[in-house]
C-alpha positions in Angstrom: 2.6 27.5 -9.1 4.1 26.9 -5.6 4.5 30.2 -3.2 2.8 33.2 -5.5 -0.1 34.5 -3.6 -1.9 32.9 -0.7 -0.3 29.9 0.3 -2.6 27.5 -1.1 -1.9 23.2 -0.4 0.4 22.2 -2.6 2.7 24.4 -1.4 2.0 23.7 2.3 2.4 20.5 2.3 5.8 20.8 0.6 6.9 23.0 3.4 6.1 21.3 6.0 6.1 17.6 4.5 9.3 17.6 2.1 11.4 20.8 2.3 14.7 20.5 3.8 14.7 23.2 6.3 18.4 22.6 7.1 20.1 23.1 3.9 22.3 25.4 2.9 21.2 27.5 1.1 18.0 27.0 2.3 15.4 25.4 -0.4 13.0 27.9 -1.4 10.6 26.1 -4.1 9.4 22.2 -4.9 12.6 22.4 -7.5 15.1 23.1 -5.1 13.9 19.8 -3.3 13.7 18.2 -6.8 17.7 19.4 -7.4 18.5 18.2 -4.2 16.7 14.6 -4.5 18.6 13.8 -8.1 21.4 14.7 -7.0 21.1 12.6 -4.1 20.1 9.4 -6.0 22.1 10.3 -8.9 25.3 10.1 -6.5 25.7 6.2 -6.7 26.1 6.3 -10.6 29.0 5.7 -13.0 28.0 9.4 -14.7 26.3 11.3 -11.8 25.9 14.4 -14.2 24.0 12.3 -16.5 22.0 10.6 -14.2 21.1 13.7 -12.5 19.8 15.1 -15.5 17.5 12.8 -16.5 16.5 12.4 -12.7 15.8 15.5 -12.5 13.6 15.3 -15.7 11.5 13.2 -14.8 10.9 14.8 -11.2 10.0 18.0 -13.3 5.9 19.6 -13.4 5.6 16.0 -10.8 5.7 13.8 -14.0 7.5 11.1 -11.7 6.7 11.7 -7.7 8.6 9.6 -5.2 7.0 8.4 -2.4 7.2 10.8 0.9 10.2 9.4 2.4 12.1 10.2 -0.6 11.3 13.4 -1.4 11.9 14.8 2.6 14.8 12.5 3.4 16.6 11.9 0.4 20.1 14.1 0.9 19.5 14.9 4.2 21.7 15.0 6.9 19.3 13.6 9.4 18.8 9.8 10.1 16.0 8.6 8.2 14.9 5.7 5.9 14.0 6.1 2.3 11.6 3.3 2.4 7.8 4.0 3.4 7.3 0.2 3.8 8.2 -3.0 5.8 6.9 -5.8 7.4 8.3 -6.5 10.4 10.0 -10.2 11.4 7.9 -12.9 13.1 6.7 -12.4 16.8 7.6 -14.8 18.9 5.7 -15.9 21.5 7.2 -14.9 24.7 7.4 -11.9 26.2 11.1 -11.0 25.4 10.5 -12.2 22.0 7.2 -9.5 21.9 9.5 -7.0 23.5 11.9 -7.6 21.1 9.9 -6.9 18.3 8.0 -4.0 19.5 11.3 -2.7 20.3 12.6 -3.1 16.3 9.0 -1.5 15.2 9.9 1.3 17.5 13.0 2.0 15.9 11.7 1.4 12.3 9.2 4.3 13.0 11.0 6.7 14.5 13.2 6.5 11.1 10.0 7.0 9.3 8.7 4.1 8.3 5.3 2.5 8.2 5.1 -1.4 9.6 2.7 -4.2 9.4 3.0 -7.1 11.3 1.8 -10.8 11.4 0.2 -11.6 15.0 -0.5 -15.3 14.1 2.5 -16.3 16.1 0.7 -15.0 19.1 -1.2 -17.5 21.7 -4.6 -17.0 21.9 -6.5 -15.6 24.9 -6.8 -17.9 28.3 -4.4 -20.4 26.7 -1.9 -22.1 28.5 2.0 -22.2 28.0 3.7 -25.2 27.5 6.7 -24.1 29.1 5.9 -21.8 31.3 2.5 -22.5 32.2 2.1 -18.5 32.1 -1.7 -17.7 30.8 -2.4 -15.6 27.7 -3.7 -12.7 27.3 -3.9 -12.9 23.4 -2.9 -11.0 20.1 -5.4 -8.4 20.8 -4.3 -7.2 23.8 -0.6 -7.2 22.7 -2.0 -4.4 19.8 -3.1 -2.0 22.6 0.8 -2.0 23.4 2.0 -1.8 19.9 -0.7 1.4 19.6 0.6 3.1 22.9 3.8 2.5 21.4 2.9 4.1 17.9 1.1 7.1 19.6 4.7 7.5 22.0 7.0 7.8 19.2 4.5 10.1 17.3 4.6 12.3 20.3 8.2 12.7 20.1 8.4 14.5 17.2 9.1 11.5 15.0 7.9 11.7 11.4 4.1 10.1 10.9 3.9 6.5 10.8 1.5 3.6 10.7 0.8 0.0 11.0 -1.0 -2.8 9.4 -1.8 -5.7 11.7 -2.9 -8.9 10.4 -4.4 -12.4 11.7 -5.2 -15.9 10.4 -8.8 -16.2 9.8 -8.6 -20.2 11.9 -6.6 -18.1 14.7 -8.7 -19.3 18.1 -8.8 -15.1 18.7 -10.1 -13.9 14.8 -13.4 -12.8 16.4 -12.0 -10.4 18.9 -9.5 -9.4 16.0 -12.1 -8.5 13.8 -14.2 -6.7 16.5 -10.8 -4.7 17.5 -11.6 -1.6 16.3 -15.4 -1.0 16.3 -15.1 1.3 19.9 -14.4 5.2 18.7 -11.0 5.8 19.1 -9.5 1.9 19.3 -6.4 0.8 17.6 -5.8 4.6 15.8 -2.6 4.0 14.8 -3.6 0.6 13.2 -4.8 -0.8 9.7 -6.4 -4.6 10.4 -6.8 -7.6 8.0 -8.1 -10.8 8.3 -5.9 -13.6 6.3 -8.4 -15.2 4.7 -7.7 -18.8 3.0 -8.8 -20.3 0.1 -9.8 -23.3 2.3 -11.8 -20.7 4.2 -13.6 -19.5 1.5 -14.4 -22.4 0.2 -16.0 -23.8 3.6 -18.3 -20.3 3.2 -19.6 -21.5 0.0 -20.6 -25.0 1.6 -21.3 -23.4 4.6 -19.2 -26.0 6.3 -17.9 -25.6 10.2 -14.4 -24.2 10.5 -12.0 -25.3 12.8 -10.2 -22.2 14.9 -6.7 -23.5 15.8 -3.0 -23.2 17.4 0.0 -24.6 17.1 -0.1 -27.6 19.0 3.4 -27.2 20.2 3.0 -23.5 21.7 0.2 -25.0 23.9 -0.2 -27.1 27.1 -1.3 -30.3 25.8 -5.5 -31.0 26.2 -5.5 -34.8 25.8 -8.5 -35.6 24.2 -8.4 -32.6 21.8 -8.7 -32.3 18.2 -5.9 -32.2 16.3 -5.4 -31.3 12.7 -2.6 -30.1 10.5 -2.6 -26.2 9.3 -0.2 -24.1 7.2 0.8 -21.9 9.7 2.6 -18.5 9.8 6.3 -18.8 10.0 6.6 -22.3 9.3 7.3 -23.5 5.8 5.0 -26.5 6.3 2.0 -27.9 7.6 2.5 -27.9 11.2 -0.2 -30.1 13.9 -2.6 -28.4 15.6 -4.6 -27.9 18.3 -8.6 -27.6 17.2 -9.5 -25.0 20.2 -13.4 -24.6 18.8 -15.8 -25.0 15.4 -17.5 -22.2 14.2 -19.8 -21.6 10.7 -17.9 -20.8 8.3 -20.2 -18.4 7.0 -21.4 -17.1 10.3 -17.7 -15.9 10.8 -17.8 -14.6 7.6 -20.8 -12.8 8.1 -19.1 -11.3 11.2 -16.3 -9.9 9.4 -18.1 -8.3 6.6 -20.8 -6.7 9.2 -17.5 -5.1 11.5 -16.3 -4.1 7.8 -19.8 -2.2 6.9 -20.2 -0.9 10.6 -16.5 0.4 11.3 -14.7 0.0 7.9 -12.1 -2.6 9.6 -11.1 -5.0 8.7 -10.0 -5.6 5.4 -8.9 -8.8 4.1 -5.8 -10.5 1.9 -6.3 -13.2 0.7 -3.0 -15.0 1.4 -3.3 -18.1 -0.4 -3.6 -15.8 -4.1 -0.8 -13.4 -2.2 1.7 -16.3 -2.5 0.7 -18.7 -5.2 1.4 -14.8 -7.3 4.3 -14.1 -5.4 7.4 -13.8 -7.7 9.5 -14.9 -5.3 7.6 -18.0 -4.0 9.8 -20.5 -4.0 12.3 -19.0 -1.6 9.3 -16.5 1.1 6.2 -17.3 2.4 4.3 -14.0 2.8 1.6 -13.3 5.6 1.5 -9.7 6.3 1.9 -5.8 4.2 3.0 -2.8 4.8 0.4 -0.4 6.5 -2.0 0.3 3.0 -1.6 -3.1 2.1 0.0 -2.4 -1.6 2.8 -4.3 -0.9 3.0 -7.9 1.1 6.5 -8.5 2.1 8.4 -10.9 3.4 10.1 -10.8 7.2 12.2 -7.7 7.4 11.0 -7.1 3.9 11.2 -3.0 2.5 10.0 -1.6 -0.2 10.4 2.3 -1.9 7.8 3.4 -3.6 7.4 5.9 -6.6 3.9 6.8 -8.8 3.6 7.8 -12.3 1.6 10.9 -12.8 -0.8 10.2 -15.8 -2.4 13.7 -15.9 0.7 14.8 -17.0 0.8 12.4 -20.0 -2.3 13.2 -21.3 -2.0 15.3 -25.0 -4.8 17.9 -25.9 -6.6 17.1 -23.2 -11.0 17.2 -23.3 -10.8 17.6 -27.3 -11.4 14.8 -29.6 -8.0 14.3 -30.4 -6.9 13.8 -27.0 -4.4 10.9 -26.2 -2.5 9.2 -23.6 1.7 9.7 -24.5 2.7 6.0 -23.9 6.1 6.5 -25.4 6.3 9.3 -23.0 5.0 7.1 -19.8 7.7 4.1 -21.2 10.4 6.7 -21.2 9.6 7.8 -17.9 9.0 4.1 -16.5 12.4 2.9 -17.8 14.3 5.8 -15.9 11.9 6.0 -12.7 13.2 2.0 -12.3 16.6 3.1 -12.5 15.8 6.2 -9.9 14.4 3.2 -7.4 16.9 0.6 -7.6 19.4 3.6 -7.2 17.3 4.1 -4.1 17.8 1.1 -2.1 21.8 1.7 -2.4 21.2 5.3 -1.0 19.0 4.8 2.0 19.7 3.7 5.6 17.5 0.5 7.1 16.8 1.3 10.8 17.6 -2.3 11.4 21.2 -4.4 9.8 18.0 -7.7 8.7 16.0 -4.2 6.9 19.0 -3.7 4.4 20.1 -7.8 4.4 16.9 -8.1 2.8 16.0 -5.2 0.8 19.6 -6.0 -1.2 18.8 -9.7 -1.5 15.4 -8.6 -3.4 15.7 -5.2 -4.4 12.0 -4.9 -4.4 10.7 -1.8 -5.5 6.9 -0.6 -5.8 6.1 1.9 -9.3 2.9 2.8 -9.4 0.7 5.3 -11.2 -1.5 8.0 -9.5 -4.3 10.8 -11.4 -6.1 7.8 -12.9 -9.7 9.3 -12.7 -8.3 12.6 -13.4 -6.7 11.3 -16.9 -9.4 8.8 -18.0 -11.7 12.2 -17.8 -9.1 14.2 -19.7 -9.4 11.5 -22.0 -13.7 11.9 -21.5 -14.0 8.4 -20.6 -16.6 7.6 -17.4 -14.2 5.8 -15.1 -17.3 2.9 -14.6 -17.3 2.3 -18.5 -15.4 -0.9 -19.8 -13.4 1.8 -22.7 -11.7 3.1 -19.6 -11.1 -0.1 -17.9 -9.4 -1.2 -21.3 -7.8 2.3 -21.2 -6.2 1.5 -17.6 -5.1 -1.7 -18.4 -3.3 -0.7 -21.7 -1.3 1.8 -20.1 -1.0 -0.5 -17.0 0.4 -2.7 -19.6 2.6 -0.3 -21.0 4.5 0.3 -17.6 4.8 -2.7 -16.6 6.6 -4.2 -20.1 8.9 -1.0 -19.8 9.8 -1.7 -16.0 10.3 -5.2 -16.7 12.6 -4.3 -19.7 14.3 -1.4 -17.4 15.5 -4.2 -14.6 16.6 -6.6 -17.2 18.9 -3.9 -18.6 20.1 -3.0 -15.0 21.1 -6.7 -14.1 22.6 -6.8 -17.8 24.6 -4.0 -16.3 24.9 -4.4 -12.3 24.1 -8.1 -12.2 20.3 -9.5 -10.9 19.2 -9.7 -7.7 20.5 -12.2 -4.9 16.9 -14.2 -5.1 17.1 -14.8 -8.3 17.0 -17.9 -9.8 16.8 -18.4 -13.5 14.4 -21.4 -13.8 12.3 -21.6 -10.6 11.6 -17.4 -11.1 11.2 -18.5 -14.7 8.1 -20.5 -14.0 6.2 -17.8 -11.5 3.0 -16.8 -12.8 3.5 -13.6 -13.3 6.5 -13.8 -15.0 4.8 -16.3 -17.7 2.0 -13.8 -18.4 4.9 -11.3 -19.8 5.8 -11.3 -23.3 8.3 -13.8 -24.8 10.4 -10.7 -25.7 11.1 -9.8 -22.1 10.9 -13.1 -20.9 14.0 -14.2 -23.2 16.2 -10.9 -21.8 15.4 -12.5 -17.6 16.5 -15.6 -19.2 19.8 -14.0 -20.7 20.6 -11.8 -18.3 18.3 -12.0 -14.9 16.3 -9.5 -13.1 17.7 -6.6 -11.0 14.7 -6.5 -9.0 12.1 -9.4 -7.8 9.3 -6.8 -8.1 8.5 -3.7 -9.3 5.3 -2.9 -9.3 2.4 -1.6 -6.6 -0.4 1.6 -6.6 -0.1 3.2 -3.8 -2.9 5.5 -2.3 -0.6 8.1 -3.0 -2.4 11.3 -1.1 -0.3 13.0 -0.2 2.1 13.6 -3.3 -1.3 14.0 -5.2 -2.0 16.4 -3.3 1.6 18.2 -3.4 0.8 17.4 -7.0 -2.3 20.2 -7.5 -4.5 17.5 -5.7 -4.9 14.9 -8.7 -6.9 11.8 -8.0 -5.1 9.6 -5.9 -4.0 6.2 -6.8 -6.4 4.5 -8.7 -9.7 6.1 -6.8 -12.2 8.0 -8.4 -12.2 11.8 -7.8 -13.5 12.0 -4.3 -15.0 15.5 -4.6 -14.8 18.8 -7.8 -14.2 21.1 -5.1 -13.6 20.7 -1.3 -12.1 21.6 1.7 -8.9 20.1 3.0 -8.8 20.0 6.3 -4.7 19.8 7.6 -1.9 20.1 10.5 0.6 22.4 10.7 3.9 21.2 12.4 2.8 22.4 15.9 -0.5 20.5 15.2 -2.7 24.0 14.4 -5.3 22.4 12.3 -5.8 24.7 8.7 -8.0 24.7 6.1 -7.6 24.7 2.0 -10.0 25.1 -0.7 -9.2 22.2 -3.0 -10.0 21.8 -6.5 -10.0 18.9 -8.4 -6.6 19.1 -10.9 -8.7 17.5 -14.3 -11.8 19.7 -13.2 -9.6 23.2 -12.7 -8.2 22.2 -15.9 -11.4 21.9 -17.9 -12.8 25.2 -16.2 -9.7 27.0 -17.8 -10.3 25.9 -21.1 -13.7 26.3 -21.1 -14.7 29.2 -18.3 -18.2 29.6 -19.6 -19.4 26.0 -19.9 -21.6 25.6 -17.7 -22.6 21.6 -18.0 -19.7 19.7 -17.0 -18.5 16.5 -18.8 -20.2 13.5 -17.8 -16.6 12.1 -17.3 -16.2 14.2 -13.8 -18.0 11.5 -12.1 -17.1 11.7 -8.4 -16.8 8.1 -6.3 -19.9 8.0 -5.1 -22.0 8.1 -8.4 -19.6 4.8 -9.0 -21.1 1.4 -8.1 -19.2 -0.7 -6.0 -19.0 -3.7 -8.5 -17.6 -1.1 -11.2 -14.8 0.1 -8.5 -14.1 -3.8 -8.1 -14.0 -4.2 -12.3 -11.5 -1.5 -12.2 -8.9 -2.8 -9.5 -9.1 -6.3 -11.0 -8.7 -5.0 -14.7 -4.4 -3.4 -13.0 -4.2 -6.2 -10.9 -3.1 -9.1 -12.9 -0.4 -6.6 -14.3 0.9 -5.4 -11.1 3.2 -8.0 -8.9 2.7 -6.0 -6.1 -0.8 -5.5 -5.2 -3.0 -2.1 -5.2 -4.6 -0.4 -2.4 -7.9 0.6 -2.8 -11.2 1.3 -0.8 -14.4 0.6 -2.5 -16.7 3.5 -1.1 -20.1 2.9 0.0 -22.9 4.7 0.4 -25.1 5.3 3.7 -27.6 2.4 2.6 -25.2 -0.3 1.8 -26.6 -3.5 3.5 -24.2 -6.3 5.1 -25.5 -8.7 2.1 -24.1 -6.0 -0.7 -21.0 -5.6 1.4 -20.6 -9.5 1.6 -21.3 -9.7 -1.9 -17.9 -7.0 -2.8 -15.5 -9.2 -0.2 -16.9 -12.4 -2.2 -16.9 -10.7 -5.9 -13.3 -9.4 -5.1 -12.3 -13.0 -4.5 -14.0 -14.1 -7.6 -12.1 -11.2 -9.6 -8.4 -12.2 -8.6 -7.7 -9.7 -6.3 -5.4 -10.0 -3.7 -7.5 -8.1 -0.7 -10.1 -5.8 -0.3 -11.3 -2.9 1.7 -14.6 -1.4 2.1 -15.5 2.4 3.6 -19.1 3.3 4.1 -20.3 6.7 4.1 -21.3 8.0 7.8 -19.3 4.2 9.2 -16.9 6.4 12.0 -19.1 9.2 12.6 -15.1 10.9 13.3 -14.0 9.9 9.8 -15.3 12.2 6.8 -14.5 9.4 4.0 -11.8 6.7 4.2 -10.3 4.3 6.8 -9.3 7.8 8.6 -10.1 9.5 11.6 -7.5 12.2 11.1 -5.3 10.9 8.0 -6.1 14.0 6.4 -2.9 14.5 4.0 -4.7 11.0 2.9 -6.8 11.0 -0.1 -10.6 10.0 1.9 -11.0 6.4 0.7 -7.7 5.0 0.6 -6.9 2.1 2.7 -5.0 4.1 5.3 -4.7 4.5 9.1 -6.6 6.7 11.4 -3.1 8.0 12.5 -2.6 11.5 10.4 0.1 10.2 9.1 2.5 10.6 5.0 1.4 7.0 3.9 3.0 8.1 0.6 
């Protein structure tokens, strides 16, 4: 498929994403870079020829992709990081403890790497320092840096990267935050979301005042002031604070949810449901994700990243016998586990806390990608409830066979650090697995805390013979991809859908095409939510996912997705109207476009995946 005829996108993006153009012999096709990557990963094994076999199996027709860092850095000899994802460690609020970590989310991206970071920590604007006495200028403008950084690195030749920048929804500066980004061209290199609280959303319903605070300690003391205690990021309690100002609850709510329909930022997590589900719980607090928000992470927390191709376990495909191979997908589950954890032993951390904590947890994120693309193999509408039962049994499927694949590696290499038989025991996930699996944790532990997040996953869907990314709908039948080349030549591709190509050659004559090929925006929003929440309470991760709009969406029908998505169980949400950036064709993306349009992803052209 890759390098007959015209160079078509597939094949572009392998050169200039993934190949390694150092080797010797030089790699001339996607399975020289497959070779190369099991043999890479395989190296760390008891039996490397085994392992590499079967690595290498499952890497074969892109049954198994690993994410983008993976497949261009894994076996190389330059200095890169095979994680796409981290979260960065707490800001603290001075300026060489800002320095400091704009410094270490310099050198995390110049390695590659994506980061998101928790501003919280930061002193809101025209505040006072205890200490010092020094005036702040607030989180906001402490962004602008972190983008100048982003866009310095970039400029160096550095591979792509992004960030995710959250904020507390009772920080004093949440209404600038979520105002950041509506002028063209602000914060490019950023993804933003609002932590929103369960107490928040409860004072929106009884449209109650909300008190925006600080740490009371970080501030010149006000005397007569309002004080209350808050959760607070980086403290593992309630900590006093100082009540800088009320606002309606709903009013700010409002706000957000209009910025949201207007510019498509920000998105929101809700944090409280983030670490009540967090496996690891009793020993993190979470408050910020990597850049597409699949993964929340603690401080210094990596992840790798890997999707299951589902096209490619699809049997007689558009006929009425045709079937989704789940012993297939376990098989390749179980082994795609073992390629992960095999992973984190392989790749370098830009910094010495990156690798203290990726081997304490071991997290890794499988996902699956081509979900659209299968469910209309399989001719079900993606907005019907047989394929959200579909999703979720094969979502089910992978994460019993993960879940059994990490219990046989600690059985083998011993669990994770974190681990801790009776407290992980009693996590809410873990209770909503079968007793089967449950009894082999309680025998012999967990190798890894997590193992499970969807990922947009463009950009190896489109390596892939442009599947449907993630968990989205099919964004368009046919279309025109417009990319960079390495010097930054822009180039265009025809694209056709992989299902739809498919169906046209089996059946070149048809002319009426299956009512399954439904395209995202024939999908109501509320079915899009149905669908996330139908994975999510199987994935311990989380799943990043735009609901797409059309032009005529009002603020009350965007208000009413942020609120459903709460209802539903999700852990954050995203919105993307059509014609919100007049710059951005579809998605959160100005010029992300090796990014499927309508994945939570930065305006940065960046390899999320």
């Amino acid at each position: 498929m890759l390098g007959q005829g015209p160079e078509n996108l597939s094949h572009f993006i392998w050169r200039t994403r993934y190949r390694d153009g150092d080797a010797h012999p030089p790699e001339r096709s996607i399975a020289d870079t497959w070779d190369r990557v099991a043999r890479s990963v395989a190296a760390i094994e008891g039996d490397v020829p085994l392992w590499q076999e079967r690595f290498r199996e499952i890497l074969e027709a892109f049954r198994f992709l690993p994410a983008g860092r993976i497949l261009a850095g894994a076996g190389v000899a330059r200095q890169v990081t095979l994680a796409n994802c981290f979260v960065m460690g707490p800001i603290e609020d001075s300026i060489p403890g800002i320095f400091e970590a704009l410094k270490e989310g310099a050198l995390t991206m110049q390695q590659g790497g994506g980061v998101g970071y928790d501003f919280s920590t930061l002193r809101p604007r025209g505040s006072r320092a205890r200490t010092t006495g020094m005036i702040a200028s607030g989180p906001v403008s402490f962004l602008r840096v972190w983008d100048a950084m982003c866009a310095t690195i970039l400029s160096t030749g550095a591979r792509r990267g992004a960030m995710m920048a959250t904020l507390r929804c009772d920080h004093p500066d949440i209404e600038e935050f979520i105002d950041a980004k509506r002028a063209t061209g602000a914060l490019s290199h950023f993804n933003l979301s609002v932590l929103v609280t369960d107490a928040f959303m409860q004072a929106v319903r009884d449209d109650a005042p909300w008190a925006l605070v600080f740490p009371q300690q970080a501030t010149e003391d006000s005397g007569a002031a309002e004080h209350l205690e808050r959760p607070w990021s980086g403290s593992a309690r309630p900590v006093l604070c100082r009540v800088f100002k009320f606002v309606g609850a709903r009013e700010l709510w409002r706000h957000l949810c209009a910025s949201a329909r207007e510019s498509a930022e920000p998105g929101v997590l809700f944090i409280d449901r983030i670490n009540a589900q967090n496996n690891l719980g009793y020993v993190e607090s979470l408050s910020a994700t990597n850049p597409c928000a699949e993964e929340p992470l603690p401080p210094y927390g990596a992840c790798n990243l890997g999707s299951l191709n589902l096209t490619r376990f699809v049997e007689s495909p558009f006929t009425p016998s045709a079937r989704l191979d789940h012993e297939a997908l376990r098989h390749t589950t179980r082994i795609a586990v073992r390629f992960l954890d095999d992973v984190i032993g392989i790749s370098r951390f830009p910094l010495s806390r990156q690798r203290v904590e990726a081997h304490r947890s071991r997290r890794i994120g499988l996902g699956i990608t081509g979900l659209a693309d299968a469910l209309a193999m399989l001719a079900l509408r993606y907005d019907s409830p047989g394929a959200r039962e579909a999703a979720a049994a094969l979502m089910r499927n992978v994460r019993d066979a993960a879940y059994e694949a990490s219990v046989e590696l600690a059985r083998e290499r011993g669990p994770c650090e974190r681990f801790d038989t009776e407290r992980y025991g009693e996590r809410p996930f873990i209770r909503r697995l079968p007793e089967t699996i449950r009894a082999g944790i309680r025998r012999h532990g967990l190798r890894n805390s997590h193992l499970l997040a969807i990922a947009p996953a463009g950009t190896i869907s489109l390596l892939a013979g442009n599947v449907s990314s993630g968990i989205e709908p099919v964004f368009r039948l046919d279309a025109v991809r417009r990319v960079l080349d390495i010097d930054g030549t822009p180039r265009e591709f025809p694209v056709t859908d992989r299902a739809y190509a498919l169906w046209r050659a089996l059946a070149p004559d048809e002319r009426r095409v299956p009512e399954a090929f439904l395209d995202r925006g024939a999908i109501p929003p509320q079915e899009q939510l149905l669908m996330q929440a139908a994975l999510q309470e199987l994935v311990d991760g989380s799943i990043s996912k735009t609901v797409a709009l059309g032009r005529e969406a009002t603020l009350e029908e965007v208000t009413g997705i942020f609120e459903a998505a709460y209802r539903l169980g999700l852990k954050g949400c995203t919105v993307f109207q059509e014609g919100a950036r007049p710059q951005v064709v579809a998605g959160r993306s100005a010029q992300c476009i090796l990014q499927q349009p309508g994945a939570h992803c930065c305006d940065a052209e960046r390899e999320s995946d």
